[in-house]
N, C-alpha and C positions, 0 to 999 in steps of 0.2 A: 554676316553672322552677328549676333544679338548678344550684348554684354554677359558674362555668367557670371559674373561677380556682385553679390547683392551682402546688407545689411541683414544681419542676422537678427528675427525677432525678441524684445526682452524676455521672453518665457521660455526660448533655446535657451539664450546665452547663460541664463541663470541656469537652467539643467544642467551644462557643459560645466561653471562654476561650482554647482554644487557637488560634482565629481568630484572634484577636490575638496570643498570644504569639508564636505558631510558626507564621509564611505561609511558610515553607519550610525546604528543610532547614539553611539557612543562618542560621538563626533558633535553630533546639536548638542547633546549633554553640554558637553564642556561652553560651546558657545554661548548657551546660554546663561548656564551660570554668571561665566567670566561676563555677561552684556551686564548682570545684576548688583556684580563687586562693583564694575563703573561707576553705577548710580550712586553706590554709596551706602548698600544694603550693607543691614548689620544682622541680619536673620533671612534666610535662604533656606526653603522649601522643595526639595524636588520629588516627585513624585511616577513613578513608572508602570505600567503594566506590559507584559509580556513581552517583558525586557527593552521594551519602548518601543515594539512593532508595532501597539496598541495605541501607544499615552505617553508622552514626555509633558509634564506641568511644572513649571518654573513661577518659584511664588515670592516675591521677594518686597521687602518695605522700603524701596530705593526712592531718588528722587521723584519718579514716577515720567510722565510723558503727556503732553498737552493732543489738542487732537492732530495739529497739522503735523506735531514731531512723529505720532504715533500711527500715523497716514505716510510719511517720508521714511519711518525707519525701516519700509519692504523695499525701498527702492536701492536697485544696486550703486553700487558707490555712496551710498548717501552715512556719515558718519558725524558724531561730533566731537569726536576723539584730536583732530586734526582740518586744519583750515589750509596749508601750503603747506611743499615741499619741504624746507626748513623743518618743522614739526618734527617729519619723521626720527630726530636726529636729539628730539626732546619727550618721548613717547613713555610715559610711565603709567599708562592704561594699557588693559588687559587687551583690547580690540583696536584694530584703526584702519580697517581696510573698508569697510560697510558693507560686505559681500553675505554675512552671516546668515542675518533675518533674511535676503531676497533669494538665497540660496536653498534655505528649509522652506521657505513659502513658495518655491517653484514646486518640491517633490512632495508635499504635504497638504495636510487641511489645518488651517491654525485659524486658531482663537485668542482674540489678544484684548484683555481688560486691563485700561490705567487710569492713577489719576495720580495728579500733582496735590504735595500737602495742601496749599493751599487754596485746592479748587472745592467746589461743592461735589460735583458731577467730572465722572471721570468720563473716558473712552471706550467703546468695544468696537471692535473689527473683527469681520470672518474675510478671509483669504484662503482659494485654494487655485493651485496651478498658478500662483503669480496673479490670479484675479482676483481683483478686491467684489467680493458677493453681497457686503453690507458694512453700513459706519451708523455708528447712532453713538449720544450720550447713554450713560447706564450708571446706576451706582455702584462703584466699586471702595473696597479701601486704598488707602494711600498706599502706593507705592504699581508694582506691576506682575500680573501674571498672563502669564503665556502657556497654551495647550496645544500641544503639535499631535494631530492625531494621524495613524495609517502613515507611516514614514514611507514613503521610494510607492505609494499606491498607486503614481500612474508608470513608474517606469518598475516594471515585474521584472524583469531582467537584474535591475539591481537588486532586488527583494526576495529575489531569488539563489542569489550570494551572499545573505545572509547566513550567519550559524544559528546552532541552537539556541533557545532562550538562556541555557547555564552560562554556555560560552559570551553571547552579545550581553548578559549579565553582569560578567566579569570587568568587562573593557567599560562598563558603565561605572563601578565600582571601581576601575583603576583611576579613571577620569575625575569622580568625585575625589577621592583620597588625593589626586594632586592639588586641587582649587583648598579644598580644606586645609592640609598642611601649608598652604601659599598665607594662608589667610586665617590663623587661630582664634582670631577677635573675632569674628562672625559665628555665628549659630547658627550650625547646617544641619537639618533633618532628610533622609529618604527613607521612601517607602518605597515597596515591590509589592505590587497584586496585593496591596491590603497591608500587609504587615513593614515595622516596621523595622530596617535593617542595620542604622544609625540617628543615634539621639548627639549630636555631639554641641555641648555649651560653649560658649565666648571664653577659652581659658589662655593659658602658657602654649609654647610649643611643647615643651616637653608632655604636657595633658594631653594636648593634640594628638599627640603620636602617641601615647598608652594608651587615649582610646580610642584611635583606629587600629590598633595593631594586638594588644591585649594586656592585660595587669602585669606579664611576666618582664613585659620593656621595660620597668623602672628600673633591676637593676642592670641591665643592657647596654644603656645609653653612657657615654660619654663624655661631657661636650666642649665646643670649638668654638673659638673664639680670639680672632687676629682684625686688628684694623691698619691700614696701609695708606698712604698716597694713590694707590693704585686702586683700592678693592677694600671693602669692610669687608669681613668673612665672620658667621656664627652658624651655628647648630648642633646638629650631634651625630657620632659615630659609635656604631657599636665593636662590644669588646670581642675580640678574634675568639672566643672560644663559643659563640653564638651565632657565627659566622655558615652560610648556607651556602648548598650548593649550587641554587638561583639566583639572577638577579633582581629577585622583583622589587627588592626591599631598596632599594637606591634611587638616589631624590637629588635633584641641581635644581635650584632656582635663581634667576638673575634678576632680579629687580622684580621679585614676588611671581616671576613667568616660570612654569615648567619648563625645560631644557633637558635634551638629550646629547651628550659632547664626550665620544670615548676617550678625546685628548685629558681632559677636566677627570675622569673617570680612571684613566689610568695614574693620574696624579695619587690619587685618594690609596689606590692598589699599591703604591710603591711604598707610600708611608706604611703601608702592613707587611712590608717584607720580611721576614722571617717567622712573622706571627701568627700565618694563617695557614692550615692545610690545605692539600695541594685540591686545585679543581675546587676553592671555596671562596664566598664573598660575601664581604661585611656589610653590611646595613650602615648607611647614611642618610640625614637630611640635612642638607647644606643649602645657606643664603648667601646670595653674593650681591651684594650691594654694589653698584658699579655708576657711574657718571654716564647718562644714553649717549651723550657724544661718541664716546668712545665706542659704542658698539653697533651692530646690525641687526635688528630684529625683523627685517625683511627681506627674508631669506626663501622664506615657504610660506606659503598660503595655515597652515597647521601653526605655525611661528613657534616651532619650538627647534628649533636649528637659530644659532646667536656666530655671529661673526667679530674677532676682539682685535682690537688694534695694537695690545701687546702681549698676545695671545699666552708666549713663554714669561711670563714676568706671573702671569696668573697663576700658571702651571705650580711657580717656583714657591709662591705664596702658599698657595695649599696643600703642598705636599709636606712642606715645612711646619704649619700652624698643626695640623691634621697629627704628625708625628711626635711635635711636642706636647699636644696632649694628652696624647697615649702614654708617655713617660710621665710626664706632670702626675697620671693618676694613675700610675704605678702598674700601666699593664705590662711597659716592658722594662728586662731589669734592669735594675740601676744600684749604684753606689752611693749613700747620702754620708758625705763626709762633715756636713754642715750640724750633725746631731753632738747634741751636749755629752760629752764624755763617750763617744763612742770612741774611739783609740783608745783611751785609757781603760776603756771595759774590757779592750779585747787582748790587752796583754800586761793586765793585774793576776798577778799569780793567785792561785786558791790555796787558802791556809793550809799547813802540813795534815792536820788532826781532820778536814773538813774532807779530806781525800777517801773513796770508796770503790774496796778491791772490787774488781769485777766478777763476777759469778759465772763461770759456766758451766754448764748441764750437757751432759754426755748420755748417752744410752750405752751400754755397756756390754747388751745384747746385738749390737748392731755387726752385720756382715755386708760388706762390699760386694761380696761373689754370688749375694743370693737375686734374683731375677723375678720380683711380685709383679702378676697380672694386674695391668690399671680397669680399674671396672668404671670409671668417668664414659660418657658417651659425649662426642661433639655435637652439640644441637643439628638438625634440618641431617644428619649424615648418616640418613635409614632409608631404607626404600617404604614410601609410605602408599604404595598398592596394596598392600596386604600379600605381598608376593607374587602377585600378577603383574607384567607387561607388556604393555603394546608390542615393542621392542625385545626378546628375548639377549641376555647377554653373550655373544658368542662365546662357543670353548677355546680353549688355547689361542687368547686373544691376542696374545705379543708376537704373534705370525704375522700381522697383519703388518709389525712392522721391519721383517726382514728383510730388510733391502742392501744394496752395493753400495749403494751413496744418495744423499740426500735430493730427495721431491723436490719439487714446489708443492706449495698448497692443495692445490686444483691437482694434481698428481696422485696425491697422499688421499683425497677424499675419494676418489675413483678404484684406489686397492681398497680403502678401507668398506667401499657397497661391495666392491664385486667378492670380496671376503665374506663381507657379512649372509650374501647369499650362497653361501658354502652349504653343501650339509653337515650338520651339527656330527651328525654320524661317521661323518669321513674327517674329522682330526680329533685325533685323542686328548684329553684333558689334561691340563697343562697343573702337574702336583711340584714342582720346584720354583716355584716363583716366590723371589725374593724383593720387597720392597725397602729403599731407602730413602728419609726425608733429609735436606740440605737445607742447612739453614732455617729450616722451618718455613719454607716457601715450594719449595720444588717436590716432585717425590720422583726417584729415580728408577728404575728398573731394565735388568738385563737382559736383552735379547740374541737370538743367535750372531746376526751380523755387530753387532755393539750395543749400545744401550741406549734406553729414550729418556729423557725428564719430563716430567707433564708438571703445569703449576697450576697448586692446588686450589687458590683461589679461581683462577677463569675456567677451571675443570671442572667445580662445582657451582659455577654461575650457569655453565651451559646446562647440566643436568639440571636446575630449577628453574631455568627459562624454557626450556623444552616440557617440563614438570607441569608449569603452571599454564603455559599455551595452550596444555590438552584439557587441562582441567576448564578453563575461560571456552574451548571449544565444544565442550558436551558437558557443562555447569554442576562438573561431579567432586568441586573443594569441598574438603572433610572442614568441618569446625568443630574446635576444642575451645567446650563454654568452659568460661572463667569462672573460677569460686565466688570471687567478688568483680562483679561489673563495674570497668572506670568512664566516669564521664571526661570527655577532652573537646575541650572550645578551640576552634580557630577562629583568625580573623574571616571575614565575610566575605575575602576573593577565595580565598581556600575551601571554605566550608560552601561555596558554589560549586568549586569545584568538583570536592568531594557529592554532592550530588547527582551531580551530571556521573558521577563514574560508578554510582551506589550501585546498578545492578552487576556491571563486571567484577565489583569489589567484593562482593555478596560471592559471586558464581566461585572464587577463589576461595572461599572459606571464611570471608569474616560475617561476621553476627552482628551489624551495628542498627540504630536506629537510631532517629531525629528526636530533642528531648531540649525542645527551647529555643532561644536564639544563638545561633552560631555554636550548640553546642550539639555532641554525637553519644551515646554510650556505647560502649563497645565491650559486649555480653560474649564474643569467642571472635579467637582469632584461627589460622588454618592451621590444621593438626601437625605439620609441619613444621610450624613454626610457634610450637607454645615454649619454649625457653625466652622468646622475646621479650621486653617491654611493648602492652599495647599502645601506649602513647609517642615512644622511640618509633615504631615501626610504620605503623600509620602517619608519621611526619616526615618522615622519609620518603615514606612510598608517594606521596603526594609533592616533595619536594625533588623526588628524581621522574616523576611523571612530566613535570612543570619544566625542568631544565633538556630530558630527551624530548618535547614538543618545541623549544625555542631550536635547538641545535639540529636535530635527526627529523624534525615533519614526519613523526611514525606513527602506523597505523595506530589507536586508541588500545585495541586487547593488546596489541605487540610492544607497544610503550608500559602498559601496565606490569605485562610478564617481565618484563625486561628491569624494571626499575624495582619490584618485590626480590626478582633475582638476584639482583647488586648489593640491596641491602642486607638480606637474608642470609647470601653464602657467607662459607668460613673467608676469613680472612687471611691475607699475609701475614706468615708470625706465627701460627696456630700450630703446636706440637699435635701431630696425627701418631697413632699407635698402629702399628703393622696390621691388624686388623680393620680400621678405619682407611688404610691407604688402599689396603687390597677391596673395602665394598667401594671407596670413591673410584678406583681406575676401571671394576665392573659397570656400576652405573654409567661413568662416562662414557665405556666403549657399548653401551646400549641403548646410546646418543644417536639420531638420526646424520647428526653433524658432527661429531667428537672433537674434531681439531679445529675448529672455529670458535672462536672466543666472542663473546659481544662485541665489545671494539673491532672487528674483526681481522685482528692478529691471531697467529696460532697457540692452542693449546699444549701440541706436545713438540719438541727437539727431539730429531735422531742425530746422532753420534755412528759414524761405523768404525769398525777396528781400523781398515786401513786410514782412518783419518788420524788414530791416536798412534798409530805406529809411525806416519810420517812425521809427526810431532816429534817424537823421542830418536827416533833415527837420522838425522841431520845431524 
């Protein structure tokens, strides 16, 4: 039998490599940049079409590359970040593996112009599939640029796991906004299909980060600042009442590297304990300055995974620095005893003559015993068919829930269809139904076997999540134009975003259109929902779209319905009036799903008598 054991050709091994380095085009992105900081670029160029399925062009004024370097830097392994094993242990460049360049010139067409400041005559190379097709002299300027055209063009399989342009968009623009915040001294530009997306100048971090994120960060920011034996630590943290329901806004950097480290991450969380609402999270950009001995940046091929040799001592630093600058500048409270005369201010008596009776105003007509109708309406808590439903609300709907003793779930949903296809005709209408709200969260009502609580808020999520699924499914959202149209800028992952979801956004009822860079107007929102702010609602709806994609992987319309829903319903807390209880438990029960909450926890509790009689009879 004949050996099967062979050397794998360089133009596999590199496809097999570039598996891992480059799963998309958001992947060379970064590489290349990060090859451009190496050099020692102080202006950085990148440039994309169709979302870099087309065109990634990396334009940089760095050292540049002579011809043999710029002839060796496709070859795998070849780097000059590092010369021996040692090194890795001293590594304060962005790359040092050399798999980069040989990995996008396996699945690519690239075109590569350099020259060194000192030369007359730079370089060009055309490379495609790992083969060099031509080398010549060419005039270039100093420094280097690179064109990767047709990314994954001979392996369609990978290219065919691509997303959308919005989406491989997004992950380009996450990648850039790392490199740039890594590195605020440098001048990054990109451009997308023409236009251009980010102008960003050589400034402060703190510039950096207003202007990738937007003029409102100035007063947001925070900042942090501890140095150690162990770890310099600087940047900035924003202040808990600007704090989101996604993580995107969250930045580690260890020696100018992006870094992903929930350990590091939950540090930063705990300093925010008490400050944050629940299910929110603060915006950071943290530096960690650290000695490379001590750490591991060869961990993954991606190298944003770091391994620390006194991993809790880090911990203990930053949760520390992080919290005392949140007190330092007074976001959480404090006692300042160290103020000039404050004891003495506070218990100097006030002159006899300077003292002022207090005045109070009585109505004189007022009765306790009298009972006025509140004419207030709670926003979104009308049926907005024009009194048509898909769903008709059954009669005498508290049938549904007389029972002996409590369902399960799956129990409870199976009375409540085989009910609902009752004939309307065959049970009489139910005229004594009495509603009560608890606390302002619950609404109670009594039924023959005992009584049920339903809560109000996930009772009316479920009705406009069902509301707005039908509307996304036959694109019939009412919009209510605003008197005055507001324009609202997002940053440029978001305002992708919002793109990409423009048509289902529309089908819902809003009225927006494109009007600049990164900015939207928004001329009606859904008639549903005109008590809103348009700016409040539309950052939400985009900031619970963003967080049910990371956690839930839901369908796009389902994630949309879902996230307008949450933000939209009444909330917990909300005084409802006996007429508003009794249209919200209508509406609910003519819910396809009534007792299914989003989370999918239940919406209503039954109680039966024999359960409240065992109670008091013991």
């Amino acid at each position: 039998m004949s050996d099967i054991i062979q050397l794998l050709p360089d133009s596999v091994a590199n496809q097999i490599a570039a598996g891992e380095v480059v799963q998309r085009p958001a992947s060379a992105v970064k590489e290349l940049i990060e090859n451009a900081i190496d050099a020692g670029a102080d202006k950085i160029q990148l440039i994309v079409k169709d979302a870099g399925k087309s065109l990634i062009q990396v334009i940089d004024n760095g050292c540049g590359m002579s011809g043999t370097d710029a002839r060796m830097s496709f070859e795998r392994h070849a780097t000059s970040k590092i010369k021996k094993a040692e090194d890795l242990f001293a590594i304060r460049t962005m790359g040092f593996r050399g798999e980069a360049m040989a990995s996008i010139a396996a699945i690519a067409q690239v075109e590569l112009k350099t020259r060194r400041h000192e030369d007359e005559l730079g370089t060009q190379i055309f490379i495609e599939a790992s083969e060099v097709l031509k080398q010549e002299a060419c005039a270039a300027n100093a420094g280097t640029s690179i064109c990767v055209k047709n990314l994954f063009y001979n392996i369609p399989a990978r290219r065919n796991f691509l997303k959308s342009n919005p989406v491989e968009m997004r992950h380009i623009i996450d990648e850039f906004q790392r490199v740039s915040l890594a590195h605020p001294e440098v001048f990054f530009t990109l451009h997308h299909d023409g236009q251009e997306v980010y102008h960003l100048p050589s400034t402060t971090l703190k510039q950096r980060v207003i202007h990738l994120f937007g003029n409102n960060y100035n007063q947001r920011l925070v900042p942090v600042e501890e140095d150690t034996t162990i770890i310099n630590l600087r940047g900035f943290v924003g202040k808990p009442e600007f704090a989101k329901r996604t993580r995107g806004e969250q930045f580690f950097f260890v020696n100018s590297r992006f870094i992903k480290d929930p350990y590091l991450n939950h540090a930063v969380l705990t300093a925010f304990e008490e400050l944050l609402p629940d299910d929110t999270y603060p915006l950071y950009v943290l530096f960690i300055d650290i000695d490379p001995s001590k750490i591991d940046i060869n961990v993954h091929p991606t190298k944003t995974e770091i391994k620390y040799q006194d991993e809790k001592a880090i911990y203990a630093i930053i949760r520390s620095a992080v919290k005392r600058s949140l007190g330092r500048y007074n976001i959480t409270p404090s006692l300042d005893f160290d103020q000039e005369n404050s004891i003495e201010h506070l218990i100097t008596p006030t002159p006899f003559d300077q003292i002022v009776a207090p005045v109070i105003q009585f109505n004189p007509d007022f009765n306790p015993f009298t009972d006025k109708k509140t004419d207030r309406e709670i926003p979104f808590l009308r049926d907005s068919g024009g009194g048509s439903r898909s769903n008709p609300i059954p009669k005498n709907w508290d049938t549904l829930y007389e029972i002996s003793k409590r369902d399960t779930t799956t129990q409870q949903q199976i009375h409540v269809e085989e009910t609902l296809a009752v004939n309307e005709q065959e049970i009489a209408k139910s005229t004594d139904r009495q509603f009560f709200q608890i606390h302002n969260r619950f609404i109670m009502s009594q039924i023959k076997s005992g009584f049920m609580l339903i809560s109000q808020q996930a009772a009316h999520e479920r009705i406009l999540y069902e509301r707005f699924l039908q509307q996304l499914q036959n694109h019939s959202g009412v919009s209510q134009q605003s008197l005055f149209p507001q324009s609202l800028t997002l940053n440029s992952s978001d305002f992708e975003l919002l793109r990409e979801l423009m048509p289902d956004i529309r089908a819902l009822g809003f009225d927006l259109r494109e009007f600049g860079k990164n900015t939207v107007v928004v001329e009606g929102i859904p008639a549903d929902l005109n008590n809103v702010g348009e700016h409040e609602l539309l950052e939400r709806l985009l900031e619970g779209f963003k967080n049910n994609l990371a956690i839930l992987k839901l369908d796009k319309r389902d994630n949309l319905a879902r996230s307008l829903a949450r933000n939209a319903a009444i909330k917990a807390g909300t005084k409802l009036s006996s007429e508003e209880m009794n249209l919200l438990t209508d509406q609910l029960f003519a819910c396809q799903m009534p007792n299914l909450a989003l989370n999918g926890k239940p919406v209503i509790s039954t109680f039966t008598l024999n359960e409240l009689l065992e109670r008091f009879e013991k």
